[in-house]
C-alpha positions in Angstrom: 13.1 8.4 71.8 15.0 5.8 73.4 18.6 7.7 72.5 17.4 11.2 73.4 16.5 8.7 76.9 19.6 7.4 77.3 21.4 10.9 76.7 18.9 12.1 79.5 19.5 9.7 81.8 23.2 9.1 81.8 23.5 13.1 82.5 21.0 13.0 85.3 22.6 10.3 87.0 26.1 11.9 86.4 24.8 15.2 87.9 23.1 13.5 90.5 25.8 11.3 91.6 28.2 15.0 91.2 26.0 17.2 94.1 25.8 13.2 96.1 29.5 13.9 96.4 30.1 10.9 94.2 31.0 12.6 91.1 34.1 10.5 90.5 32.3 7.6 89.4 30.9 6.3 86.0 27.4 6.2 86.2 25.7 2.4 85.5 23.7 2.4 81.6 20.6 2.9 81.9 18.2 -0.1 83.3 14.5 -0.7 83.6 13.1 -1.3 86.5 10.0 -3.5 86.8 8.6 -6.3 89.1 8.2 -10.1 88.2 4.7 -10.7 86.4 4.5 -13.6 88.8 4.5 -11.5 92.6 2.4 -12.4 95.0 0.1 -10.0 96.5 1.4 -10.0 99.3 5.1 -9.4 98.0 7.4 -7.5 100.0 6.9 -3.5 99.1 9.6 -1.2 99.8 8.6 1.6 102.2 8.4 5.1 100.8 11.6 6.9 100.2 13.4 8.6 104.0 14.0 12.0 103.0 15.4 15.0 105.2 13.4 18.5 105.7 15.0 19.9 108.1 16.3 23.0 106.3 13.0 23.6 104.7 11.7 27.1 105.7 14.4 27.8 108.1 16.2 31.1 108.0 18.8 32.4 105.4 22.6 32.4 106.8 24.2 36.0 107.4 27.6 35.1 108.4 30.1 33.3 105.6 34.0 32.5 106.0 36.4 35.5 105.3 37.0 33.4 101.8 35.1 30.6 100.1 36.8 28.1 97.4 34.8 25.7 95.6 36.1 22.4 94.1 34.9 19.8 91.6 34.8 17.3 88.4 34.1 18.7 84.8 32.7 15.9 83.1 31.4 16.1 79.1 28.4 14.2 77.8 29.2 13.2 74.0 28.5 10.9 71.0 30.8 7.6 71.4 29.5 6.3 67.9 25.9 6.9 67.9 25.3 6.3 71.3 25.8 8.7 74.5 28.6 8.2 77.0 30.2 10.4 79.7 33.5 11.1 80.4 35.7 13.3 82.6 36.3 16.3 80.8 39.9 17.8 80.3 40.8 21.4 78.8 37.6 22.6 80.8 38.4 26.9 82.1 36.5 27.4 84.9 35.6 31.2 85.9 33.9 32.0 89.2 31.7 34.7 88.8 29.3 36.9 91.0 26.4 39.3 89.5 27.7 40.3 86.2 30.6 38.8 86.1 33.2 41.8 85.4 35.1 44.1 87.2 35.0 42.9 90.6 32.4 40.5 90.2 35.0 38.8 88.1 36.2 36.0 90.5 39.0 34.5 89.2 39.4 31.8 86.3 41.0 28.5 86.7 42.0 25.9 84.2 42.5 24.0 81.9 41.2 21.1 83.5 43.4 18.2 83.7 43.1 14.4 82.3 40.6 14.1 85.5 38.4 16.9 84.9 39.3 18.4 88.4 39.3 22.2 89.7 40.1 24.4 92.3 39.0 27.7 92.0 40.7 30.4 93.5 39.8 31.9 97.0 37.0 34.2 96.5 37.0 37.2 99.4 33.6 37.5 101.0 33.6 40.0 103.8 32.2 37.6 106.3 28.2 37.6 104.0 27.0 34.5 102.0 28.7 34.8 98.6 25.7 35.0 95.9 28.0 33.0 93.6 28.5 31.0 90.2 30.8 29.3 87.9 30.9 29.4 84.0 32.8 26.8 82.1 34.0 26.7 78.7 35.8 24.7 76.3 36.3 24.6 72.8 33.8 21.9 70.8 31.4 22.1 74.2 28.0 23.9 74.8 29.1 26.6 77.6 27.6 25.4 81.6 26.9 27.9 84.3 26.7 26.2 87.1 24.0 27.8 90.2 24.2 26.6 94.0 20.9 26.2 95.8 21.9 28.5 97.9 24.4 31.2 98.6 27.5 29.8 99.6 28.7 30.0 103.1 32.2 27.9 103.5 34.3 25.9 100.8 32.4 23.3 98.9 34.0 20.4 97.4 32.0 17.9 95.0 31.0 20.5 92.6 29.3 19.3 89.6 30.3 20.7 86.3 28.0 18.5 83.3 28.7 20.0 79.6 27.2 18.7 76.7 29.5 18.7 73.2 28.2 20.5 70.0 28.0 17.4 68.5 26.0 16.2 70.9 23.3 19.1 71.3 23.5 19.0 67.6 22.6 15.4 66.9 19.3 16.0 69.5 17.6 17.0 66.7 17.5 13.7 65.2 15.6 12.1 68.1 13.1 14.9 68.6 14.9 17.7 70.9 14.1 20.9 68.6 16.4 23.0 70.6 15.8 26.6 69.1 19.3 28.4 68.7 19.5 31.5 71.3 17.7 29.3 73.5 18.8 28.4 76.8 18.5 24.3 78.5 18.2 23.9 82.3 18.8 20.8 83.9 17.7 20.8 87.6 18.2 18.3 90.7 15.4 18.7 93.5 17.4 17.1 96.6 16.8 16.7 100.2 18.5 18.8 103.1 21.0 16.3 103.7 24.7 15.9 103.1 25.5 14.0 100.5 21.8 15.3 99.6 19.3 12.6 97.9 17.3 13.5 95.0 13.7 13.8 95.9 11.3 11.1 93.6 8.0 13.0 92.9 8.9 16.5 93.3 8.1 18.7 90.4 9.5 22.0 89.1 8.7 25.1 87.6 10.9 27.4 85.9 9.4 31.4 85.6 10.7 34.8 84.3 8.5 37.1 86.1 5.3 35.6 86.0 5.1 33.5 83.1 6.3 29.6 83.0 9.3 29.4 80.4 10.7 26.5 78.1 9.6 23.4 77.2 7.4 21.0 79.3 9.6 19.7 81.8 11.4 16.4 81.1 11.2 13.7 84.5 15.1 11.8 84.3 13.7 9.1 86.9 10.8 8.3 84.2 13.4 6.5 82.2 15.7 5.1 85.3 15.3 5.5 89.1 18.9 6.6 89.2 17.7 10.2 88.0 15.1 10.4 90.5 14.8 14.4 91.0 16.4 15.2 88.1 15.0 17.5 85.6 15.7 19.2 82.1 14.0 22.0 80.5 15.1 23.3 77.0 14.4 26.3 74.7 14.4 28.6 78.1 14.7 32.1 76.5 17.7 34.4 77.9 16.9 36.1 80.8 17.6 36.1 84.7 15.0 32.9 85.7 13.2 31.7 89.0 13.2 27.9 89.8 11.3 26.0 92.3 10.3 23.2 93.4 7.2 21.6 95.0 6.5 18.5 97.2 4.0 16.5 99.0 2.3 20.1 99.6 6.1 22.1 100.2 7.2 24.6 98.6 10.8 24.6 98.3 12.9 27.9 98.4 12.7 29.3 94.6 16.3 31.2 93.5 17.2 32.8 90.8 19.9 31.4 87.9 20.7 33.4 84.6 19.7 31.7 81.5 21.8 32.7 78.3 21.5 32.0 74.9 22.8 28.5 73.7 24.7 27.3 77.1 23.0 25.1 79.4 22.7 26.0 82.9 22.6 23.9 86.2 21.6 24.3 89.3 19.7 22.5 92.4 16.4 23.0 94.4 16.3 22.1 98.1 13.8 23.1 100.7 15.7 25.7 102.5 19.0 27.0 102.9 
């Protein structure tokens, strides 16, 4: 348990730190958190966690700019002996995509992907209405990631977070008791705040539907392992299918938006309260 922990938690705080707008950066190993046997009772506590709602409820944008380009880091979780590391992923193609992704709803590809693991996709045309958009990315020895916004997009967006996992990787999950079932989907989920960078919200919970019925595997908490994934969610053997995700806090509701979930890529997206 304590590998398939690690492999959890490195890629929750990579994604988190990614939509933070801090994707550049190496996230810390994992550390537990716990306070001196010895406290006092009346030991300093920390006061609950400052989170912004303003978007939550508020009404959906009608207006976008006449093109929207999106910008980010591809990194790749992998096997660095028998332990899990991260690393900024190079030869990464990046396609931007909207509904099925052909014809016209083909949006461009970039790639690949440099030493750096950074993109720029090309200037997707909008006609002045939020873009309901995505990105796919491949490369050769990785599990495939669509990647969902909360939202639709209104403006450029840099900071874009692009987490793959390597076949080796996915494949050596087994050993520590991930029985990912092949033509099975994996969601990974951050539940942030409305700010910007946004925070991930400790003690939200999510659901993940296709039409009525809850999908995949029990959802797996990031921030029980390390506070760094606090928000951060995964959810594997989701079955192929277009898929709801929401989220729920302190008696809120956040806005619920559909992703595509496709057999044997992972898909990632985030939950906020609003638009």
């Amino acid at each position: 348990m304590g590998n398939l922990s690690a492999v959890v938690t490195i890629a929750a705080i990579a994604f988190a730190a990614a939509c933070s707008g801090d994707g550049s950066s190496t996230p810390d190993a994992p550390k537990i958190v716990d306070a001196p046997p010895d406290a006092p009772p009346d030991a300093y506590v920390p006061d609950a966690p400052s989170y912004d709602l303003s978007c939550y409820q508020n009404t959906a944008p009608t207006t976008a700019t006449a093109t929207i380009t999106l910008a980010g880091t591809a990194q790749e979780l992998y096997l660095n002996g028998q332990n899990p590391a991260i690393r900024a992923a190079s030869g990464v193609t990046v396609q931007a995509c909207k509904g099925n992704c052909t014809g016209q709803n083909n949006l461009g590809t970039v790639g690949p992907t440099p030493a750096a693991g950074t993109f720029t996709t090309a200037a997707a045309t909008t006609g002045g209405t939020p873009l309901e958009g995505y990105l796919i990315a491949t490369k050769t020895g990785n599990r495939t990631t669509y990647v969902y916004p909360a939202s639709p997009l209104t403006m450029n967006q840099g900071g874009v977070p692009i987490i793959m996992l390597t076949n080796t990787l996915v494949q050596a999950l087994a050993f520590v008791g991930v029985n990912q079932t092949a033509g099975n989907s994996m969601l990974a989920i951050l539940v942030t705040d409305c700010a910007t960078p946004p925070k991930g919200i400790a003690g939200a919970t999510v659901e993940v539907k296709q039409g009525t019925a809850v999908v995949g595997d029990a959802p797996f908490d990031a921030s029980s392992f390390d506070p760094q994934g606090e928000g951060a969610w995964f959810i594997t053997n989701v079955p192929p299918g277009d898929t709801t995700v929401s989220a729920t806090y302190n008696g809120m509701t956040f806005r619920a938006h559909v992703v595509g979930a496709t057999a044997d890529t992972t898909t990632t997206t985030q939950v906020k309260p609003g638009f």
